[in-house]
N, C-alpha and C positions, 0 to 999 in steps of 0.2 A: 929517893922519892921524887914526884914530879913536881913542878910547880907551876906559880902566875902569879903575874900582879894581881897581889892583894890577898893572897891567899886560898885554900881553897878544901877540897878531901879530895885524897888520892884513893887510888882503888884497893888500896886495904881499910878504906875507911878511916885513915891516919890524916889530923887538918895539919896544915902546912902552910908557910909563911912565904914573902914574896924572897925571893936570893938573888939576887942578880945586877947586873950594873945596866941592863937597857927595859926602857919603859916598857911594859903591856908585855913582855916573858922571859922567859928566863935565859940563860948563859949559856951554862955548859951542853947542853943539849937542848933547841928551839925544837918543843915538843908539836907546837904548833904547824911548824914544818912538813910537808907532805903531799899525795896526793891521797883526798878523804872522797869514800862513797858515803853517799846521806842514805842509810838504811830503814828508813825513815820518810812516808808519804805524808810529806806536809801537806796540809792543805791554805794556799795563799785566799790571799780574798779577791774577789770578782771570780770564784772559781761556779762554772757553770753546770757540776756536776759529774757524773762517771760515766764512761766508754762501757761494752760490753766487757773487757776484760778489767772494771772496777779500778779503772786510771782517771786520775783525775783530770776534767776540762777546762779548758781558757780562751782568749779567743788569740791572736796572734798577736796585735796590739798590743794588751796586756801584757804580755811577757818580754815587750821589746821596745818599752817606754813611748809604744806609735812611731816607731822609726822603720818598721817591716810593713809595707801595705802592698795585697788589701789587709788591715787591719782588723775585718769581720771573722778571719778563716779559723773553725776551730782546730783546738790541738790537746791532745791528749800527751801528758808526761810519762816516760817512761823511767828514767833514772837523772840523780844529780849527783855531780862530781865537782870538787871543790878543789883547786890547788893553792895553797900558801905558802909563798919564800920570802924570807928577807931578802929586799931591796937594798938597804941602806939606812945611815944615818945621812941629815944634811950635808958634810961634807963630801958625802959618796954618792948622790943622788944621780942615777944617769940624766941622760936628755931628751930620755922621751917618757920622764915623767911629770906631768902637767904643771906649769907654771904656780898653778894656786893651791898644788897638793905641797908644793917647793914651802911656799909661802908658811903653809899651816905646822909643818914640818919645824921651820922657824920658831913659828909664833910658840908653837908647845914649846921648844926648845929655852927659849927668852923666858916664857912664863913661869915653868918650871925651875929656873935656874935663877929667878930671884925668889921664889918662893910662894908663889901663885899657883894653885891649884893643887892636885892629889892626882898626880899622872904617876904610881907606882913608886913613888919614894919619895922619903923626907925631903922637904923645903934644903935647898943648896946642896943634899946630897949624888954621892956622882950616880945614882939611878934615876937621880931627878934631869939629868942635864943629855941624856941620850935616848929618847925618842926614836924607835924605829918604823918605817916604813915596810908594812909588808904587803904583795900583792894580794891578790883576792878574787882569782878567777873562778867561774862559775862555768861549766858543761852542763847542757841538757839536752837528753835523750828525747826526741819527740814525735808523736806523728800527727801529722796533718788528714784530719780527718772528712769525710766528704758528711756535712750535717745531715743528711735524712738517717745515716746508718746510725747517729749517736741521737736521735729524736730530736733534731734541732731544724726549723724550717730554711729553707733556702734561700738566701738573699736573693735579689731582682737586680741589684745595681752592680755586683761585682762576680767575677767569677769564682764557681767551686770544681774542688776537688770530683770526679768520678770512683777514684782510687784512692785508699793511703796513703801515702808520703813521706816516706822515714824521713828525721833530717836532725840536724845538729845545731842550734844554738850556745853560742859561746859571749860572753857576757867579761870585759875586763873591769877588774876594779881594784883599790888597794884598801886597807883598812890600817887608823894608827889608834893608839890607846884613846881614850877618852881624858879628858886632864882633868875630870870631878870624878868619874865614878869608877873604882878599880874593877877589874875582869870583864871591862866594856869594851869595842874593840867600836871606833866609829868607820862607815864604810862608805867609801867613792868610787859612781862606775865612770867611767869614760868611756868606753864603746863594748861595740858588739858586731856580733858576724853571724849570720845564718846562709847552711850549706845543705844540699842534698848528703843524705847519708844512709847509713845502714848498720841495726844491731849483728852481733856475730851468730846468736845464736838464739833459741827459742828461748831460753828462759830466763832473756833480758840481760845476760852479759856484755860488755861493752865489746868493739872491736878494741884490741890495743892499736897502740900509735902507730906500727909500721904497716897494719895491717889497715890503718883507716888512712893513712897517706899514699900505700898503694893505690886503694879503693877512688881516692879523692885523682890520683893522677889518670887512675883508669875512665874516669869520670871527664876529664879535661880532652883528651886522647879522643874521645869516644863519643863526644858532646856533637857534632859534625853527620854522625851517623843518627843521633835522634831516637837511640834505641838504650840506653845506662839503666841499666834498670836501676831503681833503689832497693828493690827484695827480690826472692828468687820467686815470691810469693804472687798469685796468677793476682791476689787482690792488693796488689802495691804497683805503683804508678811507674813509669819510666820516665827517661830525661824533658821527652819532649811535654808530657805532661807537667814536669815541672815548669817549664819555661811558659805552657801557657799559660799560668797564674800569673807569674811571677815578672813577665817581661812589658817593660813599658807599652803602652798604647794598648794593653788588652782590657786594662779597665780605668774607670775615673776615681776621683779621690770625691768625697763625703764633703759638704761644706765642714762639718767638725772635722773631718779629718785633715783637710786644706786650714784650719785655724792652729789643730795643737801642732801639725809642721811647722806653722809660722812661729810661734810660741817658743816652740824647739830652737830654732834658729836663732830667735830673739834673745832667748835669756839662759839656754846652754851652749850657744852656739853652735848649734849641731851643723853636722858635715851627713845631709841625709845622702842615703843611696838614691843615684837615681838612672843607675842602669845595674843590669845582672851579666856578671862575669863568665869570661868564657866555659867553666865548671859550674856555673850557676849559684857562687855563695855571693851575696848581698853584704854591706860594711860599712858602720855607719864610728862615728867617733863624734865625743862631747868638748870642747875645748873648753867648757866649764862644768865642770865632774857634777851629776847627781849623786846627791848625799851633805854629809855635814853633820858637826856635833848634836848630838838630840835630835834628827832627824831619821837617818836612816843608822841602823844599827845590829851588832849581835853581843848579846851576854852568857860571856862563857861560863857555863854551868858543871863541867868536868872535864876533866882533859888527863889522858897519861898515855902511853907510849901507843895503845893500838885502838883508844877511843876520845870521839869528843864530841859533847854535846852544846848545842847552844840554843838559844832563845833571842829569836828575832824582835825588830819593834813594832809589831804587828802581835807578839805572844806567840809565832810560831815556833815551837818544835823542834831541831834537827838532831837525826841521833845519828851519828857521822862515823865510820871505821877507817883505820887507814886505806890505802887501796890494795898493800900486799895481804894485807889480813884479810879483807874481801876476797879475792881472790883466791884464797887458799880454801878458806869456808868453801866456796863456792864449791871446789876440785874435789876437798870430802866427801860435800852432800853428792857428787856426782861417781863419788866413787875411785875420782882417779890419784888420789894420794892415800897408800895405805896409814888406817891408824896404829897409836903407840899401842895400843892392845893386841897388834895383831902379833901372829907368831914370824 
């Protein structure tokens, strides 16, 4: 059966105990582990309403902690993908994970191993004293919407879209147990990137990886001519359209938006973007990670080999499948994996 810190029901409805020697999951098989679709339209807050095809809106700001400007441009979510690996314990920490995630890493480690707190195992014992580190990247599918199509009026100070705009935001982060509350998983982002992009197919499948780093190189290749399209579709944007959003000097920054930069800088130390790369993806990193114990967070509410749910600090939602599971669903309802019924 499956498990986690602290316990939990596995999916025969069987409750189950934590087993393991590392804090927040379990040993012998990190169920946690994988690549998860959120099958599942959360809805976050400041959300601005729905697109024609009943997607939900944001503005770009929003979804990119104001490190993406212009920060007014709406965007409509297509899908979210989630990857989680272990990283390590403290003594395995690479180097390019953030000094003060090192620290925390520690601290849990020290606290737990004299007996402080409830990070997944008894005071001295050896699941109290191995804390692990796992990442916690986040994919999103999006597109950039021109506001009059979605009923939202037009700015005056910055530029819009004509066209849709596929494109990909990626969001790094790591998440470690909580050392009060078990099945809590506390989360830290340190950067992010946004890229022109493109879905594979009409009915919102992702591209996979080789087929989007194709895309992405064909895109760099291609960048010079002015013509990349992002869809094959006559109402999605091409390269140079991207660029004229997106490229310095075509628009000004908000005095709020000139404050929360400064802000950024100040007290996450952010490394804002402030040019667009020759592929056109944007890339911004935190040298002091958003997030923290009780502040930003997910409560794992079930978890076993091909599902997981959890609940944001906000009360959102997420109903997550793995990604080969998604996938396969996907090729049934499509027809192209016979079922075991069949002859």
């Amino acid at each position: 059966s499956s498990s986690f810190s602290g316990g939990g029901i596995d999916k025969d409805g069987n409750s189950y105990g934590y087993s393991g020697d590392e804090v927040g999951g379990p040993t012998s098989s990190d169920l946690l582990e994988g690549n998860w679709v959120n099958m599942s339209r959360p809805n976050y807050v400041e959300c601005l309403g729905h697109n024609a095809d009943d997607e939900f809106l944001y503005t770009l700001g929003r979804m990119s902690f104001d490190m993406f400007q212009p920060g007014n441009l709406l965007c409509s979510v297509q899908s979210t993908h989630n990857t989680i690996k272990i990283i390590g314990e403290r003594e395995e920490l690479p180097a390019f994970v953030p000094k003060s995630l090192r620290e925390e890493v520690a601290s849990l480690c020290e606290n737990a191993s004299t007996g402080g707190g409830s990070a997944g195992g008894r005071p001295g014992s050896s699941a109290a004293k191995r804390p692990l580190l796992r990442s916690y990247d986040i994919a999103v599918s999006l597109t950039i919407e021109p506001p009059e199509s979605v009923g939202q009026p037009k700015p005056t100070a910055t530029p819009t879209p004509t066209k849709r705009m596929r494109a990909v935001m990626s969001v790094k982060g790591y998440v470690l147990p909580d050392p009060e509350i078990p099945n809590r998983l506390t989360v830290w982002f340190t950067g992010g990137k946004l890229s022109p992009a493109r879905l594979a197919s009409g009915d919102g499948a992702e591209t996979d990886d080789e087929d989007q780093a194709e895309y992405n190189q064909s895109v760099a290749a291609s960048a010079k001519r002015g013509k990349v399209a992002s869809g094959s579709d006559d109402n999605y944007g091409y390269f140079d359209d991207w660029k004229a959003l997106f490229a310095k000097g075509k628009w000004r920054k908000t005095l709020g938006e000139r404050a929360r930069a400064m802000a950024a800088k100040l007290l996450l130390g952010a490394d804002v973007p402030n040019k667009m790369e020759e592929d056109g993806h944007m890339e911004y990193f935190l040298h002091r990670p958003v997030g923290g114990h009780g502040k930003v967070y997910v409560d794992v509410l079930y978890l076993d080999e091909d599902i997981l749910i959890m609940r944001g600090h906000h009360g959102t939602i997420y109903a997550m499948a793995r990604s080969c599971v998604s996938q396969r669903y996907k090729a049934l309802r499509n027809g192209n994996i016979p079922s075991h019924t069949e002859g």
